[in-house]
VMD Tcl script that builds the backbone (N, CA, C; Angstrom):
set m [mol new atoms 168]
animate dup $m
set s [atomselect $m all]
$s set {name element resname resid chain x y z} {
  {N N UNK 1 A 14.058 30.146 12.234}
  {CA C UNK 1 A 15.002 31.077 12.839}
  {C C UNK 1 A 16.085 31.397 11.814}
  {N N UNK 2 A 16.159 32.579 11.499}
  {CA C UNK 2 A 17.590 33.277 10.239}
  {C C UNK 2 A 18.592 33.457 11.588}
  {N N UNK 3 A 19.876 32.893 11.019}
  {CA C UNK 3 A 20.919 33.062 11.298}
  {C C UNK 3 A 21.546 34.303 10.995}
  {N N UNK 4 A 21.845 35.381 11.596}
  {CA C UNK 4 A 22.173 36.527 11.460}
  {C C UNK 4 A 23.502 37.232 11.547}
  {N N UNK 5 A 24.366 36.239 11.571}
  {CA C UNK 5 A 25.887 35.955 11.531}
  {C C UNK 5 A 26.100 35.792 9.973}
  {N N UNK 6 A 26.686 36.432 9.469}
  {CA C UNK 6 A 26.783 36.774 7.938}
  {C C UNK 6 A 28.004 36.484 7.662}
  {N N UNK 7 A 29.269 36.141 8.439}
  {CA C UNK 7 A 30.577 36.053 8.628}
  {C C UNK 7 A 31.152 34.493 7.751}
  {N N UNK 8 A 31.642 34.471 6.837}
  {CA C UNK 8 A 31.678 33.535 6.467}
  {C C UNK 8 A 33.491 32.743 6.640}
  {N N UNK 9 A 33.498 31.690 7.110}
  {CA C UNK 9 A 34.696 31.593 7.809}
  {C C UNK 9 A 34.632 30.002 7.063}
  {N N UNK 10 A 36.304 29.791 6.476}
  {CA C UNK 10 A 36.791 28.888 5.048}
  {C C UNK 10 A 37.392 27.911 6.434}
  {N N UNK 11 A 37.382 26.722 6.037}
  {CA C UNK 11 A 37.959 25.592 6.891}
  {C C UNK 11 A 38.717 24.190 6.278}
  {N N UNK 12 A 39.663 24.486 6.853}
  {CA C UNK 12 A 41.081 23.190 5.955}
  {C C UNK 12 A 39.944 21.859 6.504}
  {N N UNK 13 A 40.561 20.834 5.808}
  {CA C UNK 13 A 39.961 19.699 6.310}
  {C C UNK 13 A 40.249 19.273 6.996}
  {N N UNK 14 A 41.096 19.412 8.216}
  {CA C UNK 14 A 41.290 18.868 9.529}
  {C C UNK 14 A 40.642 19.258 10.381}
  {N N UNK 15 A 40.348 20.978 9.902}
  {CA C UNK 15 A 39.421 21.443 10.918}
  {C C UNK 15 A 37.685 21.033 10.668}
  {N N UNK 16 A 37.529 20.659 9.560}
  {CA C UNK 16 A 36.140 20.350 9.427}
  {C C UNK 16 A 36.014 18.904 9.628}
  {N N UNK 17 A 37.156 18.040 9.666}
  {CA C UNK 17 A 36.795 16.854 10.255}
  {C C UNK 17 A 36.588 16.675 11.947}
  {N N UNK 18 A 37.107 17.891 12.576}
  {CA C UNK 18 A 36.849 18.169 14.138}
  {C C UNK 18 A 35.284 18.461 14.280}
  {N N UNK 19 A 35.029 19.488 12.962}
  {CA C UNK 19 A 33.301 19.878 13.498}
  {C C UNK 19 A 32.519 19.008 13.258}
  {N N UNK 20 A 32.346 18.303 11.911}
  {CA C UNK 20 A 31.908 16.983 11.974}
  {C C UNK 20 A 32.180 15.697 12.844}
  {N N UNK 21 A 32.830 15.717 13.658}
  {CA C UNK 21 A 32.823 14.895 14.167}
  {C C UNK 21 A 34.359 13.326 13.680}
  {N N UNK 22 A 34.861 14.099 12.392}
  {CA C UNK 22 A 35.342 13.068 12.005}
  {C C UNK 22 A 35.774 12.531 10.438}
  {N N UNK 23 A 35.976 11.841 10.012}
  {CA C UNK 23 A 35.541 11.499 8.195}
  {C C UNK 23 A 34.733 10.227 8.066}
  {N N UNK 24 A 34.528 10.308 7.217}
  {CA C UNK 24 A 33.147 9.495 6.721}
  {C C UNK 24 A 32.020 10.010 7.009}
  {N N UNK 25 A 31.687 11.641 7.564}
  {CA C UNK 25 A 30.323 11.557 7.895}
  {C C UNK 25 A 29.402 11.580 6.385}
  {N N UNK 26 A 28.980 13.255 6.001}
  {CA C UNK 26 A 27.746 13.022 5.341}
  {C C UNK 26 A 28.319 12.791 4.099}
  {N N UNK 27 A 29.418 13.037 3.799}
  {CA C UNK 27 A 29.683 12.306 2.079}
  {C C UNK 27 A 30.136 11.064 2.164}
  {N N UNK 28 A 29.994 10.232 1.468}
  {CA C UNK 28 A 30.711 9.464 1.209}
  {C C UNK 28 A 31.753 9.301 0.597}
  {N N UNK 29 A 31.914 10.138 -0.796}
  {CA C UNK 29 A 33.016 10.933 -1.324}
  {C C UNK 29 A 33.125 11.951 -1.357}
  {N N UNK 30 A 34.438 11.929 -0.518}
  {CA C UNK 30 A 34.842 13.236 -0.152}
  {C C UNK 30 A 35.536 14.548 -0.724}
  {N N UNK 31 A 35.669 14.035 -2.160}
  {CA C UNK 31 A 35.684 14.956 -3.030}
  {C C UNK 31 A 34.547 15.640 -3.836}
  {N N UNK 32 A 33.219 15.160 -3.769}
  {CA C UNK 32 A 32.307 15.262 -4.684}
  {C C UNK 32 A 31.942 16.321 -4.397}
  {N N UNK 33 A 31.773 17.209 -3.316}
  {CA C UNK 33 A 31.343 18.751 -3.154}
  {C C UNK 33 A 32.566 19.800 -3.422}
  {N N UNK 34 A 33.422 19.225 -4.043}
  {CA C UNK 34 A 34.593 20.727 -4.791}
  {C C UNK 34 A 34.002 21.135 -6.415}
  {N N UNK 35 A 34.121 22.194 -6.680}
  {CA C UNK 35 A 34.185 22.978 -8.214}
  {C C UNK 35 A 35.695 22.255 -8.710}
  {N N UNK 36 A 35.356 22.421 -9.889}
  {CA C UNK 36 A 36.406 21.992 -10.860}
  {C C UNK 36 A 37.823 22.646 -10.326}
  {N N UNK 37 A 37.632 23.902 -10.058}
  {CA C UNK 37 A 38.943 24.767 -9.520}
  {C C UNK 37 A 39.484 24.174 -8.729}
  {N N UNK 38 A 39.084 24.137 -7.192}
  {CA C UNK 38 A 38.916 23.869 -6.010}
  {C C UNK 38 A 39.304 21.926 -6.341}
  {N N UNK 39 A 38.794 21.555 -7.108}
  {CA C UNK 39 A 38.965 19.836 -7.063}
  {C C UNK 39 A 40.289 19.452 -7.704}
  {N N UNK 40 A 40.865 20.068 -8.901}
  {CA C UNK 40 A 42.211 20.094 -9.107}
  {C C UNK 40 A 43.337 20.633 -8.332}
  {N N UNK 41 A 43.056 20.960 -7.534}
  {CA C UNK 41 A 43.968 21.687 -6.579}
  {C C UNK 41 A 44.729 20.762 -5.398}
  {N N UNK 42 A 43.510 19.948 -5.205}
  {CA C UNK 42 A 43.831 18.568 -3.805}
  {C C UNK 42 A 43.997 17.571 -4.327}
  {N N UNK 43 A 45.107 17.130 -3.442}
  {CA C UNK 43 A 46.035 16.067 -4.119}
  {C C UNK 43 A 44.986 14.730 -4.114}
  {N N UNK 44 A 43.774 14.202 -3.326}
  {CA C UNK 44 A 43.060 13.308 -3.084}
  {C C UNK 44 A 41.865 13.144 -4.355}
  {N N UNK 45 A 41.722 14.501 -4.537}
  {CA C UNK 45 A 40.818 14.150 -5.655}
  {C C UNK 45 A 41.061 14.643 -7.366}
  {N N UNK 46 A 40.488 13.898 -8.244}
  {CA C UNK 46 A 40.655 14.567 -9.792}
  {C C UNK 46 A 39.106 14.787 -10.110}
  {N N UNK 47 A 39.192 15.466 -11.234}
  {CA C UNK 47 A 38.286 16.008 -11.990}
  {C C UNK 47 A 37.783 14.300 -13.193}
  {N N UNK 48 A 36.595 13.797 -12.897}
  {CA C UNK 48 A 36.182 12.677 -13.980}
  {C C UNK 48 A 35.272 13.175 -14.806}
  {N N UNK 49 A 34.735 13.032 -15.734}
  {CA C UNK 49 A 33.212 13.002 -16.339}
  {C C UNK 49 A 32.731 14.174 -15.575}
  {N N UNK 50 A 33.203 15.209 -15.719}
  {CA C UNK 50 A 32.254 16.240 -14.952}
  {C C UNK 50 A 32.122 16.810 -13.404}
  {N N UNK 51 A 32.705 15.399 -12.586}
  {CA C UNK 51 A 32.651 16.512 -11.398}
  {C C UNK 51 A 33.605 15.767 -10.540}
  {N N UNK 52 A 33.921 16.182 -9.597}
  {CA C UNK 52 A 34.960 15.922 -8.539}
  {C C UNK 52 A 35.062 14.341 -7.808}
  {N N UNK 53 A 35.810 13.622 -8.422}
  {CA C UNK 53 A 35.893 12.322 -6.972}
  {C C UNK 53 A 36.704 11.828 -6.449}
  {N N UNK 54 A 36.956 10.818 -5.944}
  {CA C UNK 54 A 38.302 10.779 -4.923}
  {C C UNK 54 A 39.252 9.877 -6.480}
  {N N UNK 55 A 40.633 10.315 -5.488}
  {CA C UNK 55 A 41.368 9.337 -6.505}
  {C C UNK 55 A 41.053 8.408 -6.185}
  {N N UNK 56 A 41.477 6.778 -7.229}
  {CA C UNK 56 A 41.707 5.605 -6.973}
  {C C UNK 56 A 42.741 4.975 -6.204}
}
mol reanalyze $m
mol bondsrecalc $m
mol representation Tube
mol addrep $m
């Protein structure tokens, strides 16, 4: 089944911890799915060796 809703709608992380259900779901680190841009920007995560992870 294609989803035919093309609307693409951006979500803070409070609100995506409501649709998930929460934190801790499917990442474990919760920085590891930002771009370099996007990962310097939040105060929780830095840029290491290449890609996004939480601070220490």
């Amino acid at each position: 089944m294609e989803n035919e809703n093309k609307e693409v709608i951006n979500l803070t992380d409070e609100e995506l911890k409501e649709v998930t259900g929460g934190a801790g779901g499917f990442f474990s680190n919760k920085c590891s799915y930002f771009a370099k841009t996007s990962c310097v920007t939040r105060p929780n995560c830095e840029w290491k060796n290449g890609k996004c992870v939480d601070k220490d």
